[in-house]
Structures are given as structure tokens and as C-alpha cells.
C-alpha positions in Angstrom: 5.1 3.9 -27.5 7.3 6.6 -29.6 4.0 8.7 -29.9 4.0 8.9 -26.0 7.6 9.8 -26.1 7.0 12.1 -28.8 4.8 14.1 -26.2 6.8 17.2 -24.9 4.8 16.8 -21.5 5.6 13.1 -21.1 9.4 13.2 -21.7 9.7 16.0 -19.0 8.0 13.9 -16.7 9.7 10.8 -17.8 13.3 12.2 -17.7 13.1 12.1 -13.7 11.2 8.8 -13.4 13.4 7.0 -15.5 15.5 6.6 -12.5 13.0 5.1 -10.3 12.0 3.0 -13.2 15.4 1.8 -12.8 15.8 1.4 -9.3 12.5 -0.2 -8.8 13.4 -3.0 -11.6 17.0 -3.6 -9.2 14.3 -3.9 -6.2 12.2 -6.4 -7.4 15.2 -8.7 -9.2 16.9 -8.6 -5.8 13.9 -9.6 -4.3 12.1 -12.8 -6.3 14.2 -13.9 -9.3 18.2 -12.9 -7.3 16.6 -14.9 -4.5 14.9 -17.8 -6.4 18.4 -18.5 -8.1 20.0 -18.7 -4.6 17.7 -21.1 -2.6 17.5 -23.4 -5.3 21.4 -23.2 -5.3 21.0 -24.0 -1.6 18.6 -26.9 -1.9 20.7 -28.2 -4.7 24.4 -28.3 -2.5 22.4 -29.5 0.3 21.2 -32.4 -1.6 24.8 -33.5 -2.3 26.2 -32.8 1.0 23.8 -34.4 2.6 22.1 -37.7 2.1 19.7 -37.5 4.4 18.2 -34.0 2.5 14.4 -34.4 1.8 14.1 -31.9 -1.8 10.7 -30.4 -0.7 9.2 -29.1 -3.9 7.2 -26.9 -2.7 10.0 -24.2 -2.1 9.4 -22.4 -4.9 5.9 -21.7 -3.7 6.5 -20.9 0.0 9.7 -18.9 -1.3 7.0 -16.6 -3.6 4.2 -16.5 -1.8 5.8 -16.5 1.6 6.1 -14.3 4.3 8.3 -12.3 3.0 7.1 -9.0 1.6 9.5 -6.5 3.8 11.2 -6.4 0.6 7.7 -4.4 -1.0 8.2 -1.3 1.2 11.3 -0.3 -1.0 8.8 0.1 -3.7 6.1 1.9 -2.0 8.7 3.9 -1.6 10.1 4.9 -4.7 6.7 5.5 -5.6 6.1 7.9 -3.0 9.2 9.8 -4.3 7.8 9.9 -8.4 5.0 11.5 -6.8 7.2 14.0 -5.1 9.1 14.4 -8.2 5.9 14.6 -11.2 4.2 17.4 -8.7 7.2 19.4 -7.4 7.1 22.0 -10.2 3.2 22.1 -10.5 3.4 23.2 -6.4 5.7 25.9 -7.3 4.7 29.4 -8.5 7.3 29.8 -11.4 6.6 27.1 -12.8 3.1 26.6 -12.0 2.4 30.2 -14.0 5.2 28.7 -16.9 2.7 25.6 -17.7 -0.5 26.9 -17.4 0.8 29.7 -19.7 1.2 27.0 -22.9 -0.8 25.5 -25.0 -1.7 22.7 -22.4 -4.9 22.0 -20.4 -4.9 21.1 -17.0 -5.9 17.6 -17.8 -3.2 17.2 -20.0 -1.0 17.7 -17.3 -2.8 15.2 -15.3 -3.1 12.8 -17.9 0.5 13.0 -18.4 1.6 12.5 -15.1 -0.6 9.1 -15.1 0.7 7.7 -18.2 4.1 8.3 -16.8 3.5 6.8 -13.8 1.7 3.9 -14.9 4.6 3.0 -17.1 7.6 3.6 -14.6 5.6 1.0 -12.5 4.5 -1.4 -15.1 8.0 -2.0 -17.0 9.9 -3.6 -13.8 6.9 -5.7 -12.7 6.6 -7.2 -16.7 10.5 -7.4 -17.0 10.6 -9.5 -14.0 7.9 -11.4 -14.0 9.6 -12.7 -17.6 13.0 -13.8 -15.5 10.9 -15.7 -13.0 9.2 -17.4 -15.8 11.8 -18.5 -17.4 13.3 -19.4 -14.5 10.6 -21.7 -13.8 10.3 -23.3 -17.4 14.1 -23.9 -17.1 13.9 -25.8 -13.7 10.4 -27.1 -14.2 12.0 -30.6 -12.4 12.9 -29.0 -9.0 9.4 -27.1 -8.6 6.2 -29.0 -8.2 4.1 -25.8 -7.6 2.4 -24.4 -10.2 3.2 -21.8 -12.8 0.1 -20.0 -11.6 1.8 -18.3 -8.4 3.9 -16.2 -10.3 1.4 -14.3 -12.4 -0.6 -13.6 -9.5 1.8 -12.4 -7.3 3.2 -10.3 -10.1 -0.5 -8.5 -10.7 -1.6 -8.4 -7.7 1.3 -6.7 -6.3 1.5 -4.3 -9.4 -2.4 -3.2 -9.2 -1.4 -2.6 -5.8 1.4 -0.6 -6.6 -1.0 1.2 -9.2 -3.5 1.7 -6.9 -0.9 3.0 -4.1 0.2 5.3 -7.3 -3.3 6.5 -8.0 -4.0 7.2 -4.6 -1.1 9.7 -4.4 -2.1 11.8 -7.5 -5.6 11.9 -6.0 -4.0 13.4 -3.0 -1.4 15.8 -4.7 -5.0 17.0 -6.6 -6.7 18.4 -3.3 -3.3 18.5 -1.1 -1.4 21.8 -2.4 1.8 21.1 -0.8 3.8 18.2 -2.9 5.5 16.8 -0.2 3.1 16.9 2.8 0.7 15.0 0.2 3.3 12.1 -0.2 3.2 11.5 3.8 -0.7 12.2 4.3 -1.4 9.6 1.5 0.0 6.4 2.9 -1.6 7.6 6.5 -4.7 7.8 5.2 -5.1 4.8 3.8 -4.5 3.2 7.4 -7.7 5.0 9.1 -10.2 2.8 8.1 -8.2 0.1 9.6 -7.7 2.2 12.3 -10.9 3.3 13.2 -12.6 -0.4 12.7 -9.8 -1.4 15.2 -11.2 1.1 17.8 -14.5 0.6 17.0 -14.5 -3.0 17.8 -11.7 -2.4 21.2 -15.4 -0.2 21.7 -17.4 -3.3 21.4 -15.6 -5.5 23.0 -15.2 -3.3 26.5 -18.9 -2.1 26.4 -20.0 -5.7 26.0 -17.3 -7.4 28.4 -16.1 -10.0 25.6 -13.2 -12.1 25.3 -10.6 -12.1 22.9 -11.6 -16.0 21.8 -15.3 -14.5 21.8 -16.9 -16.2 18.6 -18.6 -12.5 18.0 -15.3 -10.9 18.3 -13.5 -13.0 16.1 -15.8 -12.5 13.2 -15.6 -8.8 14.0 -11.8 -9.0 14.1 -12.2 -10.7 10.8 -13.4 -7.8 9.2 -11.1 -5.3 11.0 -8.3 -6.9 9.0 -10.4 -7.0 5.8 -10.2 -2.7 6.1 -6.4 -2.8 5.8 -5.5 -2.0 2.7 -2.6 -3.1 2.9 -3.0 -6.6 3.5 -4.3 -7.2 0.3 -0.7 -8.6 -0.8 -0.7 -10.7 1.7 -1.2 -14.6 1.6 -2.3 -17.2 3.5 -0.7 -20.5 4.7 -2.3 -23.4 4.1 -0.9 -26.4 6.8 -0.3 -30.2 6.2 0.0 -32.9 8.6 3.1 -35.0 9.5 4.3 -37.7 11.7 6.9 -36.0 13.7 10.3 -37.9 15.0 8.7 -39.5 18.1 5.1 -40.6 15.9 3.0 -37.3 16.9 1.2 -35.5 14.3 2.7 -32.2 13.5 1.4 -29.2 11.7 3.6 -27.8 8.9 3.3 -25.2 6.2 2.5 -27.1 2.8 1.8 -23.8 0.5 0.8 -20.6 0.5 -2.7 -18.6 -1.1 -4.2 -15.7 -2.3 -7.7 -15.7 -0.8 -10.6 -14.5 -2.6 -7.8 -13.3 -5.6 -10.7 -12.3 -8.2 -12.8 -10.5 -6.0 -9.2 -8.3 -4.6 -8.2 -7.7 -8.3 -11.4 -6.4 -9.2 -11.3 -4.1 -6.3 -7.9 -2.9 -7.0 -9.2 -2.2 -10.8 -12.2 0.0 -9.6 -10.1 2.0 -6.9 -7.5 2.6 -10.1 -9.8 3.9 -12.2 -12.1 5.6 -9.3 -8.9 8.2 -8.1 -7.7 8.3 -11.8 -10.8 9.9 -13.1 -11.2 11.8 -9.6 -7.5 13.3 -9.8 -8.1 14.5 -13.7 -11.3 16.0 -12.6 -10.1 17.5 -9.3 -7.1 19.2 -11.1 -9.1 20.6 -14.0 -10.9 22.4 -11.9 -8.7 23.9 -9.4 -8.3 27.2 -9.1 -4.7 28.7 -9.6 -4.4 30.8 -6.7 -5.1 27.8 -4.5 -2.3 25.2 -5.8 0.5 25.4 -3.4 -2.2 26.1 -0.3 -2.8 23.2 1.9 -5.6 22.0 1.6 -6.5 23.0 -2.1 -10.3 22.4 -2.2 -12.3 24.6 0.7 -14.6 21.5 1.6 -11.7 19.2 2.4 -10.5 21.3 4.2 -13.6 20.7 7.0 -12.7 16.7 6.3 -9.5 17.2 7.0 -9.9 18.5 10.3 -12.4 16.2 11.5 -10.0 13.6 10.5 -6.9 14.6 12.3 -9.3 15.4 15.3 -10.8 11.9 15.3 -7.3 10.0 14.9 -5.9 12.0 17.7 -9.4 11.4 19.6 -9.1 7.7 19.3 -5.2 7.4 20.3 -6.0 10.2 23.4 -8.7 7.4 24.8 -6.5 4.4 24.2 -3.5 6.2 25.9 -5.6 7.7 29.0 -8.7 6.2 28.8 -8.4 2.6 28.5 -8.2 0.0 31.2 -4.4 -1.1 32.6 -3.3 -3.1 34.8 -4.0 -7.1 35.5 -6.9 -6.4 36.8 -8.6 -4.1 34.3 -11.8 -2.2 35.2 -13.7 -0.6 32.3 -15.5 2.6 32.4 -17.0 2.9 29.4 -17.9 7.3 30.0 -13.6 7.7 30.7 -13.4 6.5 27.5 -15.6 8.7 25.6 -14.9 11.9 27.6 -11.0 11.2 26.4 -11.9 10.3 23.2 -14.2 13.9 23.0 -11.4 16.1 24.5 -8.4 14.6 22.2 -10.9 15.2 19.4 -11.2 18.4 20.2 -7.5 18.7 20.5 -6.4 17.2 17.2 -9.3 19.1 15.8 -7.9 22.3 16.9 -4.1 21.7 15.6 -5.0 20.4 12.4 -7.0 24.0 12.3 -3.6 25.7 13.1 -1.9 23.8 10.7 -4.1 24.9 7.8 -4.2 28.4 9.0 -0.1 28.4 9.8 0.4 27.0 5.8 -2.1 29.0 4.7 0.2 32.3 5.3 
């Protein structure tokens, strides 16, 4: 640790993400370990107040696990603004020419950047996952869930943040501008759930199928297997109870990470996939391209074709699609739409990279 702070390149990076480092730790204490101190407080004044109080010890797990990850954006976030802040100067001429002028290779640069981004991310998510432990050790007697929840919501949730990290470096890398790459980045990562949404709307007009189609469920089942972003998520496991007047009634009993190995190994290959892509990428980048754009000639032709489709796909859903109760498909409205609002987006994202190309 005090050779990486010994590094002149990591302590200029880590003198501005310090502060996020900070902030983020505040984030997630308000979140988990703030709020598991004040519901058990609850459940504890509700058992004196009131005899009737069933303690269901399961809180702690449904309180975790739960439904309740608004709290996370915060963090995405704050990461989104280290990005802004580690590639700021490098997007800048001044200072771009200053660097690449010392003794320093592009990749150190890079490699800097990660380490200091890595650690800003990692130190919150270790310091609280120790307050939430021994927060569970120390009221081991109210909790009947098991200790295992809280180390797998804290790495999951901080090789997501790592990946979400990753994924913005490998954007600044091929995305000159510093601050259009911090909103194209979180974007992007939504098309492929995007486009396997409209794909299977596609499906399920041409072929006439229901929503409670078997077919269409299974397909819908993979649709939200492409969002990224629901790899956080859990899912909620139901018990049986006999309800006031004898029926059986469905409640929430705990909550799960579904296929937990298999998303952690995934999260680990995308890490290291856009870590060694970004070094690589921004080693070889030529100087008089940095602040363009679009940085890299052949994304350029990506790019474009990617703006043209997403604006394709929302033209055909907008003027295309069937309205009305009594809906009547035509399947060729919906292509036509979806070929002229390609061409559309195709043609501003063209005059975007000409326009901040000047």
C-alpha cells in the first residue's frame, strides 16, 4: 500500500477520489448497517409495546436482500463522477501534451487510473461489510438468517460496481470526450436489453402470441437475463400461511441470489475483459485523436449504426406499433418505421461526430 502511494501518478489521481471514497463509504453506512441498527430498534420497541408482536427473524434477511436497492444508484453515481474526474485532464490539450511529455507510458497512465479506481471502490464496500458483521455477531439472537447473505450482497454488489467502473474506462479509452463518455456508458449497457425487448415485441406480433404464451414467457425470461443491471437483484422466495379467516396466504419468507457462482464469474471475466481492453486501447491511441469523439476510426461506423438502430426501434414502437383496444398488427408498418428512424438516428449520430469533430 505505501508503494502505491509512493507513485507520483497514483497520488494525483487519488487526491480527487479520495472524496468519493468518502462519500461512497457515507452511502452505503446509510444504506445497510444505519438502517439495520434502526429496524431492529423498531422490532425491538414493538415487542414491548405490544404483546401481540410476532419477532419474525427473518428481517434481517428481507431487510438485506430486499427490494430495496434505490439506495445503489447513489453509487453508480459517484462512480460515474471518478470517471469524469481521473480523465478530465487526459481530454484536455495542456495537460494531455504535459503527461505524455514525462517519463510515463501510456499504460502507466491507464494502469494508474485502475488501481485508483479499484481502491476508491473497494475500501467502503470492505469497511462496511465489517460493521454489518459485527453487527450480526453482536445480535446473533434476533437474526435467524444466515451470516452468508451479507458476504454475498457485499461482492456481488462490489464486482458490479467494478465492473460498472471498468466499463467506463473502456469507454473514456475509445470515447475522446470525458464527459460524453460518462453518459454513453451506462446507456450502452441497456441496449442489449433493449434490443432483446424489441426483438421478442417482434415475435410476439408476427406470431400473434399472448403475453401468458408458454413460448413468450421463456423468451421474456431471457430478455431480463440481458439486463445488466439486474444482476444485483434477488429473488423472493414465498411461504404459506393460514390467514385470519383459515385461507392459505402467500407471504415472503426470504430472499436469494439466483445462480450467484455462475453471476460472479461473469462479473470477474467482464472486469478483467475491459481492464485489459482499456490498457490496450489507450496505448495505442494516437495523440491527435484524444479529445475527438469518437477516438478510434472503426467505432466510429459502430457508433452510428448503434444510435441509428436505438432510434430505429423507439421510431417503430412510437408510430408503428398497434394502439387502441382493438389492436391490428401490420407487421410491414413496423419495419418501414423501424428502417426510416434508422436512417434518421443514423444520420444525426453522423452530424454529431462531424459537429464534435470541428
Amino acid at each position: 500500500m505505501k508503494s502505491l502511494f509512493k507513485d507520483p501518478l497514483f497520488y494525483k489521481e487519488w487526491k480527487s477520489s479520495k472524496w468519493i471514497c468518502l462519500l461512497m463509504t457515507l452511502i452505503l453506512f446509510w444504506d445497510k448497517p444505519n438502517g439495520a441498527f434502526g429496524e431492529l430498534s423498531r422490532l425491538k420497541y414493538e415487542m414491548l409495546t405490544d404483546k401481540s408482536f410476532v419477532f419474525d427473524k427473518m428481517w434481517f434477511n428481507q431487510f438485506l436482500l430486499g427490494w430495496s436497492n434505490g439506495k445503489f444508484i447513489p453509487i453508480l453515481g459517484l462512480i460515474i463522477l471518478m470517471s469524469i474526474l481521473l480523465f478530465k485532464g487526459e481530454k484536455q490539450d495542456s495537460t494531455c501534451d504535459l503527461l505524455h511529455s514525462m517519463p510515463f507510458t501510456r499504460k502507466d497512465i491507464m494502469v494508474s487510473k485502475i488501481k485508483v479506481g479499484i481502491l476508491t471502490i473497494i475500501i467502503p464496500f470492505v469497511i462496511n461489510f465489517i460493521i454489518l458483521t459485527f453487527f450480526y455477531f453482536n445480535n446473533k439472537s434476533y437474526i435467524g438468517s444466515s451470516y452468508l447473505d451479507i458476504p454475498k450482497f457485499y461482492s456481488i454488489n462490489l464486482l458490479f460496481s467494478l465492473f460498472f467502473f471498468m466499463f467506463l474506462v473502456f469507454m473514456q479509452s475509445i470515447v475522446g470526450q470525458y464527459f460524453a463518455a460518462a453518459i454513453v456508458a451506462p446507456i450502452t449497457l441497456f441496449v442489449p436489453f433493449m434490443l432483446a425487448s424489441y426483438i421478442a415485441d417482434l415475435i410476439r406480433l408476427s406470431k400473434g402470441l399472448g403475453y401468458d404464451s408458454p413460448r413468450l414467457m421463456a423468451l421474456n425470461q431471457l430478455v431480463r437475463n440481458s439486463n445488466i443491471y439486474d444482476i444485483v437483484n434477488t429473488y423472493a422466495i414465498d411461504r404459506m400461511e393460514k390467514g385470519p379467516d383459515g385461507e392459505q396466504v402467500s407471504n415472503i419468507d426470504r430472499f436469494i441470489y439466483e445462480n450467484f457462482d455462475i453471476k460472479i464469474m461473469i462479473l470477474i471475466i467482464l472486469i478483467v475483459v475491459f481492464a485489459i481492453l482499456a490498457v490496450i486501447i489507450y496505448n495505442r491511441v494516437r495523440l491527435e485523436r484524444i479529445n475527438k469523439l469518437i477516438i478510434l476510426k472503426p467505432v466510429e461506423t459502430v457508433f452510428k449504426l448503434g444510435v441509428g438502430i436505438c432510434v430505429g426501434m423507439i421510431f417503430s414502437q412510437i408510430f408503428g406499433y398497434p394502439k387502441g383496444p382493438e389492436q391490428v398488427i401490420n407487421m410491414p408498418l413496423i419495419y418501414i418505421t423501424l428502417l426510416i428512424g434508422t436512417a434518421i438516428g443514423y444520420f444525426l449520430a453522423k452530424l454529431v461526430v462531424k459537429f464534435c469533430s470541428r
